[in-house]
C-alpha positions in Angstrom: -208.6 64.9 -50.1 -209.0 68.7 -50.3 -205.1 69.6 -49.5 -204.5 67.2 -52.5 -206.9 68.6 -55.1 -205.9 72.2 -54.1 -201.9 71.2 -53.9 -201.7 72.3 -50.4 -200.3 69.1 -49.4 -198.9 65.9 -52.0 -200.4 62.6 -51.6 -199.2 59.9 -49.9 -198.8 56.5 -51.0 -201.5 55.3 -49.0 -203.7 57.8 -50.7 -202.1 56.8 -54.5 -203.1 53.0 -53.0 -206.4 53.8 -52.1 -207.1 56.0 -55.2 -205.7 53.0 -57.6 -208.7 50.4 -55.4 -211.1 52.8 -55.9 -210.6 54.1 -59.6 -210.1 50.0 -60.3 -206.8 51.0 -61.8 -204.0 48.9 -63.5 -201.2 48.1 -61.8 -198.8 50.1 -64.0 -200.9 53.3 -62.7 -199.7 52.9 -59.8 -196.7 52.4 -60.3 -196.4 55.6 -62.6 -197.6 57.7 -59.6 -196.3 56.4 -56.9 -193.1 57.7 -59.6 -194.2 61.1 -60.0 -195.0 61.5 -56.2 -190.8 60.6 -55.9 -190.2 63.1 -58.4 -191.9 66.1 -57.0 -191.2 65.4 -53.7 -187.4 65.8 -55.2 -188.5 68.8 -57.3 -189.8 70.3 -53.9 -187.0 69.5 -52.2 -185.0 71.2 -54.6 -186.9 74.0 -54.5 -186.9 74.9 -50.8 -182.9 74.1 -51.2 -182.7 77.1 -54.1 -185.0 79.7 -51.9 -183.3 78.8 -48.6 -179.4 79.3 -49.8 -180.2 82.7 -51.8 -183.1 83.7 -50.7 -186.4 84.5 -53.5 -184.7 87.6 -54.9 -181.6 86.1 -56.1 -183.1 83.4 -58.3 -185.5 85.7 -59.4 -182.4 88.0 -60.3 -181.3 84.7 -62.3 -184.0 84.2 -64.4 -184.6 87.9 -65.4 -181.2 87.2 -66.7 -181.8 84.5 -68.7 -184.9 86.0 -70.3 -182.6 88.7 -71.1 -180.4 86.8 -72.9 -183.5 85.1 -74.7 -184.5 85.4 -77.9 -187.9 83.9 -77.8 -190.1 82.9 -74.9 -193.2 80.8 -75.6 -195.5 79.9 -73.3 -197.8 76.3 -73.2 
């Protein structure tokens, strides 16, 4: 449970299923999750795919360009 709550490691769906029983959770939540566990696991996968083909310094190389072409940055 640690890895989870310190993002070392994402959950599995075993431990979205057993967090759903214990919370008492609606169905729905469970589905939402086991969602967003898909969609980082693809956002993850995306982003080892970006550092592996050009390596850190080239996409940090693309965003100081963008933020040089910015006019306003806001942060949330």
């Amino acid at each position: 449970m640690s890895k989870i709550e310190t993002r070392k490691q994402l959950p599995s769906e075993d431990d979205i299923a057993a967090w759903v029983g214990a919370a008492d959770a609606a169905p729905e939540t469970a589905s939402d999750l086991l969602a967003m566990l898909r969609d980082a696991r693809v956002e993850y996968a995306a982003w080892k795919d970006a550092y592996r083909d050009s390596g850190a310094g080239s996409v940090q190389a693309d965003i100081l360009e963008l933020e040089a072409q910015t006019t306003r940055i806001a942060e949330f």
